[in-house]
VEXDREN-2710 file (C-alpha; in Angstrom, 1 decimal):
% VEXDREN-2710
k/r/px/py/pz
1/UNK/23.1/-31.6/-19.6
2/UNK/26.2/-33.8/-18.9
3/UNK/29.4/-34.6/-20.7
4/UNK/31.7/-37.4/-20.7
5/UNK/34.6/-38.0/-18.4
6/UNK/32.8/-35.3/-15.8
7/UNK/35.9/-34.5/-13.7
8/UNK/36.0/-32.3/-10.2
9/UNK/38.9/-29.3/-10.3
10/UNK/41.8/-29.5/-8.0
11/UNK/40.8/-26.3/-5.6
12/UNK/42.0/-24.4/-2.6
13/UNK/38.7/-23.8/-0.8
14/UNK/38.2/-20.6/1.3
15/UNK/34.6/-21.5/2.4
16/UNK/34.7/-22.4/6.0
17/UNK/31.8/-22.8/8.1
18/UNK/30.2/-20.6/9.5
19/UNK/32.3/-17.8/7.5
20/UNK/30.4/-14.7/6.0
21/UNK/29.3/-16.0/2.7
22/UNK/27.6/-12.6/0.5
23/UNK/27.8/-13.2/-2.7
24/UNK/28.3/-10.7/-5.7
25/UNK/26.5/-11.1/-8.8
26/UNK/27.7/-13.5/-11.0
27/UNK/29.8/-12.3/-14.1
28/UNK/29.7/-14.3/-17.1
29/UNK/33.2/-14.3/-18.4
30/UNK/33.5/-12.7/-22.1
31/UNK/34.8/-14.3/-25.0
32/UNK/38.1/-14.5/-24.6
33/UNK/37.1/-17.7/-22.8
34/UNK/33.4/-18.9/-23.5
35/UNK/32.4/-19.6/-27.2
36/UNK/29.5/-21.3/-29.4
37/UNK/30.8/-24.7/-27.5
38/UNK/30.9/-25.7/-24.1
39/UNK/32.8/-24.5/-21.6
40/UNK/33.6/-26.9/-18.3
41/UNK/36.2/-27.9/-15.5
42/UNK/37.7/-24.4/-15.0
43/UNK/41.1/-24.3/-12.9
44/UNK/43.3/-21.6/-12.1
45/UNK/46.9/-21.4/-12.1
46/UNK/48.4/-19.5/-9.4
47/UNK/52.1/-20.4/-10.8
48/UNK/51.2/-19.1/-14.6
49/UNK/47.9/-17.0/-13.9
50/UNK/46.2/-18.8/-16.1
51/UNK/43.0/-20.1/-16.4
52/UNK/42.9/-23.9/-17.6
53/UNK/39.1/-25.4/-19.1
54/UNK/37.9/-28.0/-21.3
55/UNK/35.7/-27.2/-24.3
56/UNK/33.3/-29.3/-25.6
57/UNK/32.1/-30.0/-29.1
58/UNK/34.6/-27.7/-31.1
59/UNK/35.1/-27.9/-34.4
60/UNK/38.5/-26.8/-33.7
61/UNK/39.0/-29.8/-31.4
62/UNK/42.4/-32.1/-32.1
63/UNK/39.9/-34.9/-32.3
64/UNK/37.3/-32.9/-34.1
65/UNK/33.5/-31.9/-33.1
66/UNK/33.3/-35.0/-30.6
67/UNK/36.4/-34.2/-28.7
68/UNK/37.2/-32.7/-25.8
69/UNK/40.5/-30.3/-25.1
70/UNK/41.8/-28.2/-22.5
71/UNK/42.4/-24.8/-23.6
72/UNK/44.1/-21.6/-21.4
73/UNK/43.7/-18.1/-20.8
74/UNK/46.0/-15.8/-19.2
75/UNK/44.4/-13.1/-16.5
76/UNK/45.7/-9.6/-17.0
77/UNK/44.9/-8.6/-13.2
78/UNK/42.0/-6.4/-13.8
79/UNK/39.3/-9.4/-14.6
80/UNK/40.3/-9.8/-17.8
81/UNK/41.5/-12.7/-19.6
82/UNK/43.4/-13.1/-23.1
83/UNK/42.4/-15.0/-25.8
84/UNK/42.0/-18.9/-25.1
85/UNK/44.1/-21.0/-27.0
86/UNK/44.1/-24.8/-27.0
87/UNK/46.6/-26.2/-25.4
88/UNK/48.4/-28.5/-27.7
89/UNK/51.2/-29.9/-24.9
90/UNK/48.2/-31.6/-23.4
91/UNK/46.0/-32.2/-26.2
92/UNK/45.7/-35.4/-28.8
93/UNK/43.1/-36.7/-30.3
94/UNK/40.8/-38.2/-27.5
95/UNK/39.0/-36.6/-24.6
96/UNK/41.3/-34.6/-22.4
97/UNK/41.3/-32.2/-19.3
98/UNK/42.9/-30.9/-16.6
99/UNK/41.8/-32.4/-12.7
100/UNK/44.2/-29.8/-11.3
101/UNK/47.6/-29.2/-9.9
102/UNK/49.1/-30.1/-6.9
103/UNK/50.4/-27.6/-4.4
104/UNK/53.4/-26.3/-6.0
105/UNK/52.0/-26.8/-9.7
106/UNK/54.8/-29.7/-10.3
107/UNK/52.1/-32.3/-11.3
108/UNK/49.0/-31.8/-13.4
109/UNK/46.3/-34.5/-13.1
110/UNK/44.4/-35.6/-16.1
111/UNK/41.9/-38.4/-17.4
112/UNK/43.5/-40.9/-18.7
113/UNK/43.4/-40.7/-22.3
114/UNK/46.9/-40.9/-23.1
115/UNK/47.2/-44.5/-23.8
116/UNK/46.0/-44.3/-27.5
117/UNK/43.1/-46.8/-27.3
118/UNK/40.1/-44.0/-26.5
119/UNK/37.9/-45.6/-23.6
120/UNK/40.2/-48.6/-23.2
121/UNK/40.6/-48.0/-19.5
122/UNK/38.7/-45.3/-17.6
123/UNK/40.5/-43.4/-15.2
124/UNK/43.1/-40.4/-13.9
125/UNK/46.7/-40.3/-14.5
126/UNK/49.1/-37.7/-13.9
127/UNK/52.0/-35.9/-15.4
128/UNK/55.4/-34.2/-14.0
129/UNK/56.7/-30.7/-15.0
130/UNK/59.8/-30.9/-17.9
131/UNK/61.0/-27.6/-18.0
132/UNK/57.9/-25.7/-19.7
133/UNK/56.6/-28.1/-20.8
134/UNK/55.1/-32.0/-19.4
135/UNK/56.5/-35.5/-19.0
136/UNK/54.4/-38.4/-20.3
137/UNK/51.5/-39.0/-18.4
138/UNK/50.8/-41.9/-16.1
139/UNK/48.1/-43.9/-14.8
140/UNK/47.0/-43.5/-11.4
141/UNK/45.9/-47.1/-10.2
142/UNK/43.2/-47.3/-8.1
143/UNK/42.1/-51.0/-6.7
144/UNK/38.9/-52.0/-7.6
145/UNK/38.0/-49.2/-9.7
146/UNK/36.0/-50.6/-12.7
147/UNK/34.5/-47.9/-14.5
148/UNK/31.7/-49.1/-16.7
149/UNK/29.6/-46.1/-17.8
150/UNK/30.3/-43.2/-19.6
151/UNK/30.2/-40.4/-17.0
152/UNK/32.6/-40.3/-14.2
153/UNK/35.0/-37.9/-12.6
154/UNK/37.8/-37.2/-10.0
155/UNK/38.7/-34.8/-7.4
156/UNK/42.5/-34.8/-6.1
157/UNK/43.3/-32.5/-3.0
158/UNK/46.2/-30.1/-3.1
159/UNK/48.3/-32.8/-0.8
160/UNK/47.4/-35.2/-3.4
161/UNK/46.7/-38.1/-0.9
162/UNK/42.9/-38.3/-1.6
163/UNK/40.9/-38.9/-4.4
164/UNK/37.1/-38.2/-4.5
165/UNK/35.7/-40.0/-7.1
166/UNK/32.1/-39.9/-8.9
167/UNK/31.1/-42.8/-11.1
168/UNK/28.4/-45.6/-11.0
169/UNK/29.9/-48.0/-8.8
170/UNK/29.5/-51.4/-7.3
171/UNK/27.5/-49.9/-4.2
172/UNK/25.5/-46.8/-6.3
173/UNK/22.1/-45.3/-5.1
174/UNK/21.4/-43.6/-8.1
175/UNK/23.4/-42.7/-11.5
176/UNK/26.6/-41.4/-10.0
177/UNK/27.4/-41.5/-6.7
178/UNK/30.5/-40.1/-4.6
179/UNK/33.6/-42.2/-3.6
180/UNK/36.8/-42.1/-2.2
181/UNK/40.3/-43.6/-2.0
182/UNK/43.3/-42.6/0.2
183/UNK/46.8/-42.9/-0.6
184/UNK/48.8/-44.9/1.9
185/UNK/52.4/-44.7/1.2
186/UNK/52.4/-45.4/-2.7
187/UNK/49.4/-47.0/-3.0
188/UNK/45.5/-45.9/-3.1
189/UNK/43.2/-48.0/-1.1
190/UNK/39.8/-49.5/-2.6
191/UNK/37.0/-46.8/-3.6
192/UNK/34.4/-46.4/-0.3
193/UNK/31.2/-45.3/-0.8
194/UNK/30.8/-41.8/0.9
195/UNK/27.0/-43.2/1.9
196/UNK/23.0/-42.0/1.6
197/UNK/23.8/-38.9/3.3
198/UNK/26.0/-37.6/1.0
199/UNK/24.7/-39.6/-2.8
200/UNK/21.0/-39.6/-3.4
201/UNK/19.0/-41.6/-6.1
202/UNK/20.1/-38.9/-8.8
203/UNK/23.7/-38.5/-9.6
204/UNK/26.4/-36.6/-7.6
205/UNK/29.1/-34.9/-10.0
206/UNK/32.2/-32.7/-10.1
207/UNK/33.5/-33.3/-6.0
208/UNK/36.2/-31.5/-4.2
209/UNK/37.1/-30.5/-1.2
210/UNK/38.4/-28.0/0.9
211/UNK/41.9/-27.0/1.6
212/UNK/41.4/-28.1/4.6
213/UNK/39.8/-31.5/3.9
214/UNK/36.1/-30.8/6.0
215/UNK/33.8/-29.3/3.2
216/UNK/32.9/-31.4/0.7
217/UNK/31.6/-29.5/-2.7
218/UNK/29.2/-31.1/-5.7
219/UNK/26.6/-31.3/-7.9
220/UNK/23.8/-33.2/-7.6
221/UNK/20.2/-33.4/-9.5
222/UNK/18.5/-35.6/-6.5
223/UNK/18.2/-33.1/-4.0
224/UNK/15.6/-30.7/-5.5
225/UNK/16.9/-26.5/-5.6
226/UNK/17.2/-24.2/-8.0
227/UNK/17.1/-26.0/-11.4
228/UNK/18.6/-29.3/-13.2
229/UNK/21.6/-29.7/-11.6
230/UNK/22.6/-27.3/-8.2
231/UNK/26.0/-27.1/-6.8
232/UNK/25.6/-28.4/-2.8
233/UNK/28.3/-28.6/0.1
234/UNK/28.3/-31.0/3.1
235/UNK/30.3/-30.9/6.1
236/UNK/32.7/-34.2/7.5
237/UNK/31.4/-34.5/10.6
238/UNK/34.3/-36.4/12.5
239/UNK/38.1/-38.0/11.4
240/UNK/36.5/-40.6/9.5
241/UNK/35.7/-39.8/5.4
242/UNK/31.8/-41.9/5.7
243/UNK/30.7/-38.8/8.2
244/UNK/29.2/-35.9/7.0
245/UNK/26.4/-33.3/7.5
246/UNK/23.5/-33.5/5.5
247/UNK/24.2/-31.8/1.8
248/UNK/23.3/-27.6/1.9
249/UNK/22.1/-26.0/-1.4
250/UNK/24.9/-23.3/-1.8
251/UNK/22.6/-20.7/-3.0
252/UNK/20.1/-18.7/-5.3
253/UNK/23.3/-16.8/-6.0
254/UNK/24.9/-19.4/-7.8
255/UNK/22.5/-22.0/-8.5
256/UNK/20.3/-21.1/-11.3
257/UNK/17.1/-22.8/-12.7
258/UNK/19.4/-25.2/-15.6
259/UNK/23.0/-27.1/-15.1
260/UNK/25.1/-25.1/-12.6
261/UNK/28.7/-27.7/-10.8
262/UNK/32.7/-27.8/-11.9
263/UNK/32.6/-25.1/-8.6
264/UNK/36.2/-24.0/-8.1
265/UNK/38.0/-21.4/-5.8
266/UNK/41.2/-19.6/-6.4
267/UNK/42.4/-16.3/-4.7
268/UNK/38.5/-15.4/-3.5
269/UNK/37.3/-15.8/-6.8
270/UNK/35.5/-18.8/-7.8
271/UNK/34.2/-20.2/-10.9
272/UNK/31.9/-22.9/-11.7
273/UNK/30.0/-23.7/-15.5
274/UNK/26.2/-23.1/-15.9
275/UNK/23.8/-23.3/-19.3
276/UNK/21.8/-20.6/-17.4
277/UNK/22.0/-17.6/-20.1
278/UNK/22.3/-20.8/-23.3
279/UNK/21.7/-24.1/-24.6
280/UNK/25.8/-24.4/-24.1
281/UNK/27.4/-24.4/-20.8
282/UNK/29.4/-21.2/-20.2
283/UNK/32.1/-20.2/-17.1
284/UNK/30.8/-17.4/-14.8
285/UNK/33.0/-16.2/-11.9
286/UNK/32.5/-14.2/-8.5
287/UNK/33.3/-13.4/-5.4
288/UNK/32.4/-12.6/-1.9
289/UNK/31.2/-9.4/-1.0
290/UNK/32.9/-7.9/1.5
291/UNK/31.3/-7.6/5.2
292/UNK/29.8/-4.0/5.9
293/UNK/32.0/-2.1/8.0
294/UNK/31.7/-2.7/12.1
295/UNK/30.8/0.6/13.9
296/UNK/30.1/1.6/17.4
297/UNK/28.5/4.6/18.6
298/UNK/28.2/4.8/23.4
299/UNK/26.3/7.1/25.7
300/UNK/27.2/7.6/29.1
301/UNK/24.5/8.2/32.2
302/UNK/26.9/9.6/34.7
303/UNK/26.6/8.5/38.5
304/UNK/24.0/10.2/40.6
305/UNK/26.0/11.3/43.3
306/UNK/29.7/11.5/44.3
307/UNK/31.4/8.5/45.0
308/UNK/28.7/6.5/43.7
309/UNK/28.1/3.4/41.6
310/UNK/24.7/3.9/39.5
311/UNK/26.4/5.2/36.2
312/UNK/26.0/3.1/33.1
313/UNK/26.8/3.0/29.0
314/UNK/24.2/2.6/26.5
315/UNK/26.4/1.0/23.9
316/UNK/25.3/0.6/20.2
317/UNK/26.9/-1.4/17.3
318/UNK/25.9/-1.2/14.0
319/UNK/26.8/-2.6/10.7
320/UNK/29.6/-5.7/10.7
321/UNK/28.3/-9.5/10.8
322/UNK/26.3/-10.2/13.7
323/UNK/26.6/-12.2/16.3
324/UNK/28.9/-9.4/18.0
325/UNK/31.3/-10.3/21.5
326/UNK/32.0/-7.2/23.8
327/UNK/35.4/-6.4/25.9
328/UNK/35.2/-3.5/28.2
329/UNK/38.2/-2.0/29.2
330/UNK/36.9/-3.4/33.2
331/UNK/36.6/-6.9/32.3
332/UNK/32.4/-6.2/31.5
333/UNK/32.0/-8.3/28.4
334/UNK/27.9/-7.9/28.2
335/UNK/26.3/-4.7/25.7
336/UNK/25.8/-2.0/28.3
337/UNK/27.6/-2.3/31.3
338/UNK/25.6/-0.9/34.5
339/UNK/26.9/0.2/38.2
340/UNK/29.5/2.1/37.2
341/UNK/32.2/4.4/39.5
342/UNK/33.5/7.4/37.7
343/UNK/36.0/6.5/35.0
344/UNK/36.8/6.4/31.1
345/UNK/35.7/2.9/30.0
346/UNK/37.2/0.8/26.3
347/UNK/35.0/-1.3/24.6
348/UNK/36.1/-3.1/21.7
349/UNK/33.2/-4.9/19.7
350/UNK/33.9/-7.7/17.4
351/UNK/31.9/-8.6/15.1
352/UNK/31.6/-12.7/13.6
353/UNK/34.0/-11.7/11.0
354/UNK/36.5/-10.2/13.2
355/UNK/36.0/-6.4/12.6
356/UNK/36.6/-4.8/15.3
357/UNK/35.4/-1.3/16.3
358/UNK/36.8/1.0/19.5
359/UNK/34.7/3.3/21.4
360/UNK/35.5/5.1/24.9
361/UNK/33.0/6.5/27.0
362/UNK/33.0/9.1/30.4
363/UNK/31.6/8.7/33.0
364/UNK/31.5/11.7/35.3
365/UNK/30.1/12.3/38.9
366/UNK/28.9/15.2/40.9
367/UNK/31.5/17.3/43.0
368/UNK/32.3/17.0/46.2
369/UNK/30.9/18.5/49.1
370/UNK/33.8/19.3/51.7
371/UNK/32.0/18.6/54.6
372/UNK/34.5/20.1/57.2
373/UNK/34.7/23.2/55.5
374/UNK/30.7/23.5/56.1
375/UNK/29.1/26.0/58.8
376/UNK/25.3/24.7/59.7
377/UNK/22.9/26.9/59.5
378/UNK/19.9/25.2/60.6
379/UNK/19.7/22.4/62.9
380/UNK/19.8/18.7/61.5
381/UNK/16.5/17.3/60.3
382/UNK/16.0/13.6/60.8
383/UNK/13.4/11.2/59.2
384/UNK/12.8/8.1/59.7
385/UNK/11.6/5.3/57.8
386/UNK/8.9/2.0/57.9
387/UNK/10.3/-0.8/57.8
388/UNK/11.6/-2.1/54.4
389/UNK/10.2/0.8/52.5
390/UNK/11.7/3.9/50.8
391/UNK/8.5/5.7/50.6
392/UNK/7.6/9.0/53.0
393/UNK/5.1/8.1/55.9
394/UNK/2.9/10.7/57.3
395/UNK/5.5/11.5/60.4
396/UNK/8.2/12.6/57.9
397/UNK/6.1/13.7/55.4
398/UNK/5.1/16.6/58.0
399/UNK/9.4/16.5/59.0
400/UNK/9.9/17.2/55.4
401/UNK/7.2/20.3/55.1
402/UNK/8.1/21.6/58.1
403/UNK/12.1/21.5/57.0
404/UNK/10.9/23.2/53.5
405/UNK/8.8/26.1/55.0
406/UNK/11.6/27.2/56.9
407/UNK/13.9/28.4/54.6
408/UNK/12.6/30.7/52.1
409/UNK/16.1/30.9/50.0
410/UNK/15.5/27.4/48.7
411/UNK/17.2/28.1/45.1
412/UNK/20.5/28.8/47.3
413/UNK/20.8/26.4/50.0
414/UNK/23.3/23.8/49.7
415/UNK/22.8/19.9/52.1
416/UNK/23.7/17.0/52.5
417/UNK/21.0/13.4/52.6
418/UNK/22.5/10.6/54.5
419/UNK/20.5/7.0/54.3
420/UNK/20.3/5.0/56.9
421/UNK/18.9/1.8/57.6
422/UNK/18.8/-1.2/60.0
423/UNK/20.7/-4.2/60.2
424/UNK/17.7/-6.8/59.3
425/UNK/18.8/-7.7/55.9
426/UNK/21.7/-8.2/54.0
427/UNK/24.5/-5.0/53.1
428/UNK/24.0/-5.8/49.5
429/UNK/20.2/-4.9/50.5
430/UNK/20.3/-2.3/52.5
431/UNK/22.7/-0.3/50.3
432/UNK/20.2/-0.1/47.5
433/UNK/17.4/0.3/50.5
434/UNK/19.6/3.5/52.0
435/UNK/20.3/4.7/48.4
436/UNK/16.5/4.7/47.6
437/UNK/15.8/6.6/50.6
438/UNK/18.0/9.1/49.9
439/UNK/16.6/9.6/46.2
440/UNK/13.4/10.0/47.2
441/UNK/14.2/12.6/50.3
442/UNK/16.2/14.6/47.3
443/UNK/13.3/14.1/44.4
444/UNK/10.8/15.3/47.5
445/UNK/13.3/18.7/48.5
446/UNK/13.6/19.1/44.8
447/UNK/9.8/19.7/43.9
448/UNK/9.3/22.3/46.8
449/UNK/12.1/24.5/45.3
450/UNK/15.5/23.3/46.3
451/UNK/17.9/22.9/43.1
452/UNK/19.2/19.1/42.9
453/UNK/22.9/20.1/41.6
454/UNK/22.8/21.6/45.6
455/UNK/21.9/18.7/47.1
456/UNK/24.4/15.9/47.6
457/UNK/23.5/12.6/49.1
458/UNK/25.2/9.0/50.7
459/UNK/23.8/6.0/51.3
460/UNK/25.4/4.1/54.0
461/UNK/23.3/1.1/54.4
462/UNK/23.5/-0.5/57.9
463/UNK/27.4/0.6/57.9
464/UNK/26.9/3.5/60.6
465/UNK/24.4/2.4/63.0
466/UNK/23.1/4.9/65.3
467/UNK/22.2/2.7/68.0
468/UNK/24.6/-0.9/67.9
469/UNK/22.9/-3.9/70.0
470/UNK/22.9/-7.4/69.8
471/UNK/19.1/-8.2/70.6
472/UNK/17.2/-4.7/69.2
473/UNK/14.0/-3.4/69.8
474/UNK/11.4/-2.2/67.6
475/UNK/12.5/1.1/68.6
476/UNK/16.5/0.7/67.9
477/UNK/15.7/-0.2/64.7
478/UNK/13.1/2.7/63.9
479/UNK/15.8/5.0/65.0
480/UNK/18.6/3.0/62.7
481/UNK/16.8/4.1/59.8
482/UNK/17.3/7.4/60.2
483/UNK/17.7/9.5/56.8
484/UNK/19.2/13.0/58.0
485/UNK/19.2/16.4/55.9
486/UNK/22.0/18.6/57.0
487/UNK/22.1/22.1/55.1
488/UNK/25.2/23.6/55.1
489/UNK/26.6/26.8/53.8
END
């Protein structure tokens, strides 16, 4: 269903893009504000807490069953509102509502039905605050606006330098379409056609915009959704007002199956009117839900031996608005942070709604091994390795056995692995190469009986060659990667 003079609410709009956008369920207000007639172009005060509306085919009306006047409730803080009373300092016997306000509530901006020739001339006009009360209103002139039908309507924004306008102009796809003028000094430029991406071949209704000028709200009947009538948004796409992305169905939520636009914001409420629960358009309000709360929970794997660099953080986030960024306290800004020294590490998470959770972790090592403090008491046992591998060949293999059956104490001997290797690839390599070695030299002592929290281990890579030369032979290299087992009391 649609009314006359179908007019866009002054707004501050709080929807960005991109910004978490749950939804509570919608709450039809009570009737201290909705009655028997219809109930459109809600606007809320911030400067009097009121809310300002426009009910239709009243009885009670100024002008009788056919009129139109803006009535007002006051909010009581606790979602409440009083009972609505017409408001008689902006009330006569024609059709009459509120636009909005501009940012310090000094001007209100009506249709123009002040003139006292109803439908004369169609248009907006404004009026100045007196006190408590309003000065005589006063047209807004707007070049080349000819209004010829019966349904049209205006959006002002808060700066009051831009006027959306919806009404079946000279360059109309449909029924109503979606214009705008700018204000340039004192005067308003010629309606422009917003174009096809924005209007369709049905009619777009009730406009306004953001605070901040980039999101575009309305309702529109010629894009499909929910019902006869859905509230959409659309996105200006670059400085100028004729770019802008194609129109998104603002929800399920609310959208409803019958006539759903007049969408306003105020203070993270918003309202909107919708014949979903009657034959008679209502006002329902509601608000985002707020994000659930961002929480982090960490595991450390400590590093495998002393002075090493294999410890990591399994790190998990949960709850909050995903996509989530990550700054660890070492500059790491990835999930779980690998090859880490001994150290506390800070993470803070943040989640896409700025929550931000804090989690430290420890990562711990295994004690030292003093080695000049250490008597021997068995000779050094050296392996050696293939080339490029980190697996035991049959020559140390036998090394190894012999080394185990040797000591029949194993629970209580304490040594030290060194991993070797030659100088045929790069130090990056041969780290992890010598560091393999090692591992599997201690996972090999540790099944025959020997306890791994004894057995300490360094990889050295090609860093302490045991044999330096310029052009080696097969044979210096075989003895560069040397892996030696040193027990030690």
């Amino acid at each position: 269903m649609r009314f006359y003079f179908l007019i866009g609410a002054l707004l501050q709009g709080i929807i960005a893009h991109g910004q978490y956008m749950d939804i509570e369920e919608p709450h039809r207000l009570g009737g201290e504000v909705n009655s028997e007639a219809d109930e459109l172009f809600p606007v809320f005060s911030k400067e009097d807490s009121k809310l300002y509306y426009t009910r239709v085919n009243d009885p009670q009306s100024i002008g009788g069953l056919n009129d139109q006047d803006i009535w007002s409730s006051t909010w009581n803080g606790a979602k409440n509102y009083s009972k609505g009373e017409d408001y008689k300092d902006l009330n006569n016997k024609y059709n009459n509502s509120i636009v909005g306000f501009n940012s310090d509530e000094s001007i209100v901006y009506l249709i123009n039905s002040y003139d006292g020739k109803k439908d004369l001339k169609k248009g907006i006009s404004y009026a100045k605050k007196k006190g408590d009360s309003w000065g005589n209103p006063k047209e807004i002139t707007i070049p080349g606006l000819d209004i010829e039908g019966d349904f049209y309507g205006f959006h002002v924004n808060r700066k009051g330098d831009v006027i959306i306008i919806s009404y079946a102009g000279p360059e109309t796809l449909g029924e109503e379409d979606l214009y705008i003028s700018i204000k340039e000094g004192e005067k308003w430029s010629k309606p422009m056609h917003l174009g096809a991406q924005v209007n369709s071949s049905g009619f777009e209704i009730s406009p306004f915009l953001s605070e901040n000028n980039d999101t575009l709200y309305f309702s529109t009947n010629g894009r499909g959704g929910e019902g006869d009538a859905d509230i959409f948004y659309s996105i200006k796409t670059s400085d100028s007002w004729s770019e802008w992305s194609s129109p998104v169905n603002i929800g399920s939520q609310i959208n409803s199956s019958k006539f759903d636009a007049y969408f306003t914001i105020s203070d993270g409420f918003f309202y909107w009117s919708s014949n979903r629960d009657s034959e008679r358009s209502d006002i329902y309000y509601s608000t985002f839900l707020p994000p659930p709360p961002l929480l982090a929970s960490a595991t450390g794997i400590d590093v495998s031996v002393y002075k090493g660099n294999d410890g990591s953080i399994d790190l998990t986030p949960e709850g909050g608005v995903a996509p989530y960024s990550f700054n660890w306290s070492n500059g790491a800004i990835i999930e779980d942070p690998t090859d880490l020294v001994k150290g506390t590490y800070v993470v803070e998470v943040t989640d896409a709604v700025g929550q931000v959770a804090k989690v430290s972790v420890d990562i711990n090592e295994p004690a030292e091994i003093v080695v000049p403090e250490v008597v021997k008491v068995l000779p050094e046992t050296i392996i050696y390795f293939d080339f490029n591998s980190s697996y035991h060949n049959a020559s140390n293999k036998d090394a190894l056995q012999a080394f185990c059956s040797s000591i029949e104490n194993k629970a209580a001997v304490k040594m030290i692995i060194e991993s070797h290797c030659d100088k045929r690839a790069s130090e990056e390599y041969n780290i992890w190469l010598s560091k393999k070695r090692m591992e599997r030299t201690r996972e090999y002592l540790v099944s025959k009986g020997f306890k791994k929290e004894n057995i300490s281990g360094a990889y050295k890579g090609e860093s302490e060659l045991e044999i330096k030369c310029e052009d080696c032979t097969e044979e210096n290299h075989t003895i560069n990667r040397r892996t030696v087992i040193k027990v030690i009391k």
